[in-house]
C-alpha positions in Angstrom: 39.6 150.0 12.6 36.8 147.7 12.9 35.8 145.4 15.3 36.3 142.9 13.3 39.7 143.6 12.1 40.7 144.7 15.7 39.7 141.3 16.8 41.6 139.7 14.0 44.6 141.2 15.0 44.8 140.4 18.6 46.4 137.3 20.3 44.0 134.7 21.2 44.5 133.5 25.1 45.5 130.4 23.8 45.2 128.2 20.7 41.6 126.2 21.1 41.0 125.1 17.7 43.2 122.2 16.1 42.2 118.8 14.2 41.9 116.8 17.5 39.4 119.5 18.7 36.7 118.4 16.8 34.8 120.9 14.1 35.5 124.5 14.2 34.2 126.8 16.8 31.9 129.4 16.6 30.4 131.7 19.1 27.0 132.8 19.8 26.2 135.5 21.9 21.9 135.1 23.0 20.2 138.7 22.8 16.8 137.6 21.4 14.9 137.5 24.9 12.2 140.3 25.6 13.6 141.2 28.8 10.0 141.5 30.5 10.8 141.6 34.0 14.4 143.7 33.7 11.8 146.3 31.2 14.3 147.1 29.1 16.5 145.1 26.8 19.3 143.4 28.8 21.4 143.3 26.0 22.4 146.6 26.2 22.8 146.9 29.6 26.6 148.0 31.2 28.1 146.6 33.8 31.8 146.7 32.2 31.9 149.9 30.5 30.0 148.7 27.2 26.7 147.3 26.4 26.8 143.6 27.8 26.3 142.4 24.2 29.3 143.9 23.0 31.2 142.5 26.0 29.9 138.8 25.7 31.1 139.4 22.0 34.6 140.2 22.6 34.5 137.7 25.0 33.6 135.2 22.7 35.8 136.7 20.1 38.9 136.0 21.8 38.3 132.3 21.9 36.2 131.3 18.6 37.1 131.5 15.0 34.0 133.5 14.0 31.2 135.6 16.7 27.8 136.2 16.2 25.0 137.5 18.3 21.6 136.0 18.2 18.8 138.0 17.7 15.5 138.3 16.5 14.3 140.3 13.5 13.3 144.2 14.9 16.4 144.0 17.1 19.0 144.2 14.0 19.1 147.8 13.8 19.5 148.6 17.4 22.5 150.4 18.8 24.7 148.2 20.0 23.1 145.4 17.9 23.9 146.9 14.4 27.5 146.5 14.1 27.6 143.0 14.9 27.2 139.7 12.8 23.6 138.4 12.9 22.2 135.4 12.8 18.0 136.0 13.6 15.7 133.4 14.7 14.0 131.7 12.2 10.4 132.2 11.5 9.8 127.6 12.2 11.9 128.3 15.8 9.0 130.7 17.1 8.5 130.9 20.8 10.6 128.7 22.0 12.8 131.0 23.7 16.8 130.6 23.8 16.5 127.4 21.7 15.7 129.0 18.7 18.7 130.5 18.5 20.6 127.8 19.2 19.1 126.0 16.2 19.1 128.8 14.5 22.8 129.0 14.3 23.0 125.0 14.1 20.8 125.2 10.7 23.0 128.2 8.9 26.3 126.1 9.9 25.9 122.6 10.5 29.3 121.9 10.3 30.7 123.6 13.8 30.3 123.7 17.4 29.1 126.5 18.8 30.3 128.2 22.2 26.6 129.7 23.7 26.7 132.8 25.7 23.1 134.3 27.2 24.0 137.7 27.6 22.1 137.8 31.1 25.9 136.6 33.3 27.7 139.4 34.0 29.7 137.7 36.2 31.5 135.1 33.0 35.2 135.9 33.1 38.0 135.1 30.3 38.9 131.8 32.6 34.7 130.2 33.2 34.8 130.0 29.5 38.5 129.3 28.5 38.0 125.9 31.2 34.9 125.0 28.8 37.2 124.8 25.8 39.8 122.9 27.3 37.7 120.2 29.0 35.4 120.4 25.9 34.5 116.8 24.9 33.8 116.7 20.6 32.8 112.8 21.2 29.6 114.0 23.3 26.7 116.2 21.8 27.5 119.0 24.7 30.2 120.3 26.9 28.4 121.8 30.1 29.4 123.5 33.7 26.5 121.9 36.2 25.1 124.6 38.2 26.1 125.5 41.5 22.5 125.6 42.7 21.5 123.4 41.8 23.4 120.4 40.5 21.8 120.4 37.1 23.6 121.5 33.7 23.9 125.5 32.9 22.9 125.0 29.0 23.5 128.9 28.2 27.5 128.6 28.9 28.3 125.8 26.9 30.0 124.4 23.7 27.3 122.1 21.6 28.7 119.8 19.1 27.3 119.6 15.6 26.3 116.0 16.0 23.8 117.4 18.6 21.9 119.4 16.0 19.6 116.1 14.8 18.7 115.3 18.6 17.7 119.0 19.7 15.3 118.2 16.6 14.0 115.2 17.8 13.6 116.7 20.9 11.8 119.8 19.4 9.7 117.3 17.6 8.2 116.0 21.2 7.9 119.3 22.5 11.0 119.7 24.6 12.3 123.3 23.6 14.0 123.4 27.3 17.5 123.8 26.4 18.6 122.5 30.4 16.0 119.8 29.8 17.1 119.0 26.5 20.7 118.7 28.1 19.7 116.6 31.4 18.0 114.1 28.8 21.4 113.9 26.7 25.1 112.2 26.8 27.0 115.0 27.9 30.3 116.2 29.4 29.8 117.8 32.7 32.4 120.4 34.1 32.1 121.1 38.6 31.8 125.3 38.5 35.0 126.7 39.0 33.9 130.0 40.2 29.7 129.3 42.1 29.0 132.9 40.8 30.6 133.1 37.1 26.5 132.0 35.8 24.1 133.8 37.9 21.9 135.6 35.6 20.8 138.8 36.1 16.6 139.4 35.2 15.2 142.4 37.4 15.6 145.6 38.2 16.7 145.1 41.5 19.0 142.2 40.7 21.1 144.6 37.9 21.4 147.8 40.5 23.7 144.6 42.9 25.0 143.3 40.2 25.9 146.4 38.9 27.5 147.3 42.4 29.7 144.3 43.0 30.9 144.2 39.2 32.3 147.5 39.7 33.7 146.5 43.0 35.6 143.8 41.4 33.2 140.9 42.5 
């Protein structure tokens, strides 16, 4: 069975997509970093028994009517990456880190929101984003968790509404490609964390060997 076909045929946690939601929602799982500081692709590292991409996609599978993972280019043949729907950055969105595929995405279908997911939070559970979709607000460009750190919004968690796609341009355009700035500088719907751990983000070496560790102790 594929994984696609697997997914098709298993219950959804709850039904998230009606007519009063807004446009249909896709996900978007973010891969297409080059990992410098963790020296090797953090994509495919395991914290839950499978490569962290293929967990953010079932994840997101669960909950959206259609996954993808973003990558770039060289990564599509990669174990791990292969397998899974695609959606690389476009050659105009160069170097501008996770925003490209963001807009990536946003340029191939317009028409839907898209549920983001870095691939970097180990620590996202079934409940972090199944709170996103119910408090998700279609009327605003962005549905957001504010960071427990800091106060400010978590842009690579979050549900972005297709009539945000025309004012990430306009920001590109000026020379934001900050997808947190981008957010601060918008009308969006904040959510309070309801777990202050669910979007730490794992980078280094050091920081995956405790993650690692207090993932598999149930933290």
């Amino acid at each position: 069975m594929s994984r696609k076909e697997e997914r098709k045929g298993r219950p959804r946690r709850f039904a998230l997509y009606n007519e009063a939601a807004g446009a249909p929602l896709y996900g978007l799982v973010l891969t297409g970093g080059k990992s410098t500081r963790m020296h090797k692709d953090k994509s495919l590292l395991n914290y839950h028994g499978k490569s962290q991409v293929a967990f953010c996609y079932d994840l997101l599978g669960g909950l959206c009517e259609r996954v993808f993972i973003s990558n770039r280019q060289d990564q599509a043949h990669w174990p791990g990456h292969k397998a899974l729907p695609q959606i690389h950055d476009r050659p105009k969105y160069q170097n501008i880190g996770p925003l490209a595929g963001i807009l990536s995405a946003m340029d191939k279908y317009p028409n839907v929101a898209w549920l983001v997911l870095a691939c970097d939070l180990p620590y996202v559970k079934p409940k972090t984003l199944e709170v996103l979709l119910k408090k998700r607000n279609p009327l605003k460009i962005a549905t957001a968790y504010l960071s427990s750190h800091d106060g400010l919004p978590e842009p690579l968690c979050a549900i972005y509404e297709p009539r945000g796609h025309a004012k990430i341009l306009d920001f590109l355009q000026t020379g934001i490609v900050c997808p947190r700035q981008i957010l601060i500088r918008s009308d969006i719907e904040l959510l309070d964390p309801q777990d202050k751990t669910a979007l730490d983000n794992i980078n280094d070496p050091e920081e995956y060997k405790a993650a690692l560790k207090k993932v598999q102790h149930g933290g």
